[in-house]
C-alpha atoms as a printed R data frame, in Angstrom:
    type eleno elety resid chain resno      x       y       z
1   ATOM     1    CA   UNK     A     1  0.000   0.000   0.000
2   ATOM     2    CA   UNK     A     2  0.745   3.125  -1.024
3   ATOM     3    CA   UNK     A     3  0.863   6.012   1.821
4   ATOM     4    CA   UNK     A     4  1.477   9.617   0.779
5   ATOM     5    CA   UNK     A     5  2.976  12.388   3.212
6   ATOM     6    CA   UNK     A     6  1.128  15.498   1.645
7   ATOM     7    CA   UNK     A     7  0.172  18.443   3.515
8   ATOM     8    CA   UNK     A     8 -3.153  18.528   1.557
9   ATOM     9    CA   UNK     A     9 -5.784  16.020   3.145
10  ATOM    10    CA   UNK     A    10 -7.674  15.729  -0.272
11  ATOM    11    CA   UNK     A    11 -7.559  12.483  -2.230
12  ATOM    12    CA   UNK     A    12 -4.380  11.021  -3.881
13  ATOM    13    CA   UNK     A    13 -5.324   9.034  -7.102
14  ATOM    14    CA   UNK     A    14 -2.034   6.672  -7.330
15  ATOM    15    CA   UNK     A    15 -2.543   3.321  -9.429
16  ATOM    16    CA   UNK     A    16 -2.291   0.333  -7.577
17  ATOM    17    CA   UNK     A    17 -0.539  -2.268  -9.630
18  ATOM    18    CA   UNK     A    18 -1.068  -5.312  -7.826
19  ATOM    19    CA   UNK     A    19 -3.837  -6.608  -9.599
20  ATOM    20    CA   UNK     A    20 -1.807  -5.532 -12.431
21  ATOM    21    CA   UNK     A    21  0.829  -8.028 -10.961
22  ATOM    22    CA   UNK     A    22 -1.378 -10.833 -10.553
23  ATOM    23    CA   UNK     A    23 -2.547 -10.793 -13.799
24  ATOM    24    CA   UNK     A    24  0.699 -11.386 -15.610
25  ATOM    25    CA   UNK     A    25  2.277 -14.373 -13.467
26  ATOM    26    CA   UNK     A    26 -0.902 -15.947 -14.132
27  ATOM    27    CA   UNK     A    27 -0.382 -15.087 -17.431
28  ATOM    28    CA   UNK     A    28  4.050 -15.778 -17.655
29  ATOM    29    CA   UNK     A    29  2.468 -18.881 -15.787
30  ATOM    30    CA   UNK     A    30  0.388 -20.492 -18.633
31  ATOM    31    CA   UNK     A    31  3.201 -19.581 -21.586
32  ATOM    32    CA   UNK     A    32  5.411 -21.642 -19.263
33  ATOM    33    CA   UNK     A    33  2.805 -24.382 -19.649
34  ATOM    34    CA   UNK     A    34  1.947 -24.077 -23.342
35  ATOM    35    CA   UNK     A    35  5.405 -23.982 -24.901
36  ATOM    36    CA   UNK     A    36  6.924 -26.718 -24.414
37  ATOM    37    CA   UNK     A    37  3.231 -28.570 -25.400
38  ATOM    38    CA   UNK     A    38  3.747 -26.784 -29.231
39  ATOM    39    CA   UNK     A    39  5.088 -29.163 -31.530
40  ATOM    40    CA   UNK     A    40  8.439 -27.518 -33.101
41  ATOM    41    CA   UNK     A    41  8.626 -29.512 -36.434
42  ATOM    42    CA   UNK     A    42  7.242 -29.229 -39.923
43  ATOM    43    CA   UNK     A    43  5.191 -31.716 -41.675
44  ATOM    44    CA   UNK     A    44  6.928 -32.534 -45.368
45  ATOM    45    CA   UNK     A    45  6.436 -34.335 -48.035
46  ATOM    46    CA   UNK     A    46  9.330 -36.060 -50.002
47  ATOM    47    CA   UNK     A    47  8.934 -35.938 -53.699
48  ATOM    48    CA   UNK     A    48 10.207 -39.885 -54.300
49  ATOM    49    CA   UNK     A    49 11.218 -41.065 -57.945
50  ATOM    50    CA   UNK     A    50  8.729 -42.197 -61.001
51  ATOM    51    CA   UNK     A    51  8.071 -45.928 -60.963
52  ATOM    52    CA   UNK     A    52 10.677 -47.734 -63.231
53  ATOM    53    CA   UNK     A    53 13.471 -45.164 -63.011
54  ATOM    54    CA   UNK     A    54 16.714 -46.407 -60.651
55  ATOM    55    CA   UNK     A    55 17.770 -43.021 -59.361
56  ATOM    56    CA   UNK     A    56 21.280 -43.026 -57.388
57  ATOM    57    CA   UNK     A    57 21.765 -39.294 -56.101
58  ATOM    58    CA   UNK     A    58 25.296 -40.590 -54.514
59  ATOM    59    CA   UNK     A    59 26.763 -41.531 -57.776
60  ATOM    60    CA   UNK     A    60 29.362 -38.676 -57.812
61  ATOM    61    CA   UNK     A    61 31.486 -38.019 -61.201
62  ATOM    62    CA   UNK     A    62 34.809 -37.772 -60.568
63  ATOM    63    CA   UNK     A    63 37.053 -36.730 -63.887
64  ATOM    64    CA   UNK     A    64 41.057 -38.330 -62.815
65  ATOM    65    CA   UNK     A    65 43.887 -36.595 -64.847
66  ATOM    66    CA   UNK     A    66 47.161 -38.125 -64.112
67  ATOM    67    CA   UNK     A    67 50.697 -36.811 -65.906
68  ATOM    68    CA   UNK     A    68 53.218 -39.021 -67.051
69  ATOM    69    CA   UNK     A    69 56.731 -37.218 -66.722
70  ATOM    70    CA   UNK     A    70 55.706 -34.275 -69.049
71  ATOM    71    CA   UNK     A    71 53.792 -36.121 -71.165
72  ATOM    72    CA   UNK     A    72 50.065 -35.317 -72.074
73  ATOM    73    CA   UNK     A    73 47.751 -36.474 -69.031
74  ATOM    74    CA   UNK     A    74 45.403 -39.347 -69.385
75  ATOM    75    CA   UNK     A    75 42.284 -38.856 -68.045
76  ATOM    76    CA   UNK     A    76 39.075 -41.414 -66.383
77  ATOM    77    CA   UNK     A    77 35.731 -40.657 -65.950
78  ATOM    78    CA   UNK     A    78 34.857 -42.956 -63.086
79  ATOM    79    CA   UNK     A    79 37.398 -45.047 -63.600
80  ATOM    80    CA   UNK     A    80 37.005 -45.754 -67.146
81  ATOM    81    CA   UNK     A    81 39.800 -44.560 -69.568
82  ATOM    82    CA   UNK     A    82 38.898 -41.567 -71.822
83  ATOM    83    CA   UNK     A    83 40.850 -39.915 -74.287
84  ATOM    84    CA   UNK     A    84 40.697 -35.817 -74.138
85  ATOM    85    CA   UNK     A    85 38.382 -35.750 -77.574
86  ATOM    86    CA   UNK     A    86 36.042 -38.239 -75.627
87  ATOM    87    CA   UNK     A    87 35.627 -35.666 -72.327
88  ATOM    88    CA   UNK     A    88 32.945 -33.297 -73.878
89  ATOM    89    CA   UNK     A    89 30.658 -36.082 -75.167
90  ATOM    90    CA   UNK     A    90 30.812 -38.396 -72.725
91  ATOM    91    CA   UNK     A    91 30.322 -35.556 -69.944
92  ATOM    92    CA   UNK     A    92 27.330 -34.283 -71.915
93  ATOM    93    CA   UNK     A    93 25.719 -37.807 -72.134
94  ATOM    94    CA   UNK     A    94 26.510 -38.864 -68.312
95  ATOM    95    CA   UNK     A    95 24.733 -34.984 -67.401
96  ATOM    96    CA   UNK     A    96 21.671 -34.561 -69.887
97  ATOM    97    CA   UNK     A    97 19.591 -37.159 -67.199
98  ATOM    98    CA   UNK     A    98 20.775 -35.907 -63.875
99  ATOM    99    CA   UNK     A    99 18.831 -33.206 -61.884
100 ATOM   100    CA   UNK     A   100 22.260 -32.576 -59.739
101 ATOM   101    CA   UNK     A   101 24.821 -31.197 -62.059
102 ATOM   102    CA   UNK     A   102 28.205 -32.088 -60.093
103 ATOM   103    CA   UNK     A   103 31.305 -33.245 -60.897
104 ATOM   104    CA   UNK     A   104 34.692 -33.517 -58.783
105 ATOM   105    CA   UNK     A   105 38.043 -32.835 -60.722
106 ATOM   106    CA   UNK     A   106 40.701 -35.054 -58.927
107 ATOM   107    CA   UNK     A   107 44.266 -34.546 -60.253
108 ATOM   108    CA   UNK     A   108 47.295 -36.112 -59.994
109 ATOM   109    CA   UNK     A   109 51.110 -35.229 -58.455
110 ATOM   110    CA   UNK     A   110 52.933 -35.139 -61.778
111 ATOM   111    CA   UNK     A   111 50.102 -32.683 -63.206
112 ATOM   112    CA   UNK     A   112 50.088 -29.368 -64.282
113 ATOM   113    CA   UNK     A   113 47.747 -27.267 -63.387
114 ATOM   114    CA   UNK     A   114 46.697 -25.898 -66.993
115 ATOM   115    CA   UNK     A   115 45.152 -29.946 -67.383
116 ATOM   116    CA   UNK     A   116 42.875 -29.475 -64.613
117 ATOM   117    CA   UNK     A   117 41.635 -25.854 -65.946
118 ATOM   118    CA   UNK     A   118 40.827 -27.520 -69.317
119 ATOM   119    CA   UNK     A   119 38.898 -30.073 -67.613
120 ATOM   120    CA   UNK     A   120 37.111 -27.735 -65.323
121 ATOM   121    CA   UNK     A   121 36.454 -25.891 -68.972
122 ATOM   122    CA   UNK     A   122 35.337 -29.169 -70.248
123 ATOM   123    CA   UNK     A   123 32.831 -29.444 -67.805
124 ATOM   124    CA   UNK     A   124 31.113 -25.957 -67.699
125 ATOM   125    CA   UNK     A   125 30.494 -26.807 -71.582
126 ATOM   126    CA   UNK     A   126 29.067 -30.017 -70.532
127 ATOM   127    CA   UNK     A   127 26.542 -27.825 -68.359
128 ATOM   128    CA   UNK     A   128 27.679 -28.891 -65.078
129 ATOM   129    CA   UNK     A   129 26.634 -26.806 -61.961
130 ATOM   130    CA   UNK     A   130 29.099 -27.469 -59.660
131 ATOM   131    CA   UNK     A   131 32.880 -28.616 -59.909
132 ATOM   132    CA   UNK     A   132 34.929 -29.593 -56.720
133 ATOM   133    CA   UNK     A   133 38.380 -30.311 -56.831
134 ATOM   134    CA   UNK     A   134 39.784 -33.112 -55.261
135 ATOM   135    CA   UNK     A   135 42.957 -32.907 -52.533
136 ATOM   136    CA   UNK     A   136 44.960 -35.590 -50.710
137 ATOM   137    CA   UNK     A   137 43.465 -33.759 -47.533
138 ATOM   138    CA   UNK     A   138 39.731 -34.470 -49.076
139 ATOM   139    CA   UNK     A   139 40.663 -37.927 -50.387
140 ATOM   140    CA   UNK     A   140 42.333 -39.055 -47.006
141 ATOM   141    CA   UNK     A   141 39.089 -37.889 -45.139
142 ATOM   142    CA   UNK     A   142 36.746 -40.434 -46.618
């Protein structure tokens, strides 16, 4: 309670707040109660493949290029031997089905550096997305 010292024996017209007070622990009270009720997640719906189609999103293309003392670098598309004519096509065919347009560019120690730039420019005429490059650090990692 409020008590006032004036020299004036009218009325004082102060607010009392306690009700006000009251009201919102009562309140603070049921938020406490309802929040952790509220479910925190979001309903989704996966779009899944069409019937008769064998989609494999974790088949990753990985373009090798190894150097042979100076020589002109051999390159492998998954493991399978490609000449440098055979890059473009073969990188067009293996990306005109896939939704994901990756490809990782791994290299080799005896390789220069302008070999993996021409396949990196092989493979943004191929339409791919996204190149990676490859390291030891990357490679050692999986």
């Amino acid at each position: 309670m409020a008590m006032s010292m004036g020299n004036s024996g009218g009325r004082m017209s102060e607010m009392n707040v306690t009700p006000m007070i009251d009201i919102l622990l009562v309140l603070l009270i049921i938020f406490m109660v309802i929040v952790p009720v509220t479910q925190k997640g979001l309903e989704t719906l996966v779009p899944k493949p069409p019937d008769g189609q064998n989609v494999n999103p974790a088949s990753a293309i990985v373009v090798q290029v190894f150097g042979h003392g100076g020589g002109a670098p051999t390159y492998k598309i998954n493991d399978v031997d490609v000449t440098h004519a055979e890059l473009l096509p073969k990188l067009t065919e293996v990306f005109s089905n896939r939704a994901e347009r990756v490809m990782f560019v791994k290299g080799g120690d005896q390789v220069e550096f302008a070999s993996i730039a021409d396949v990196i420019d092989i493979g943004r005429a191929a339409n791919v997305d996204h190149i990676g490059l490859m390291t030891v650090k990357i490679q050692a990692g999986q």
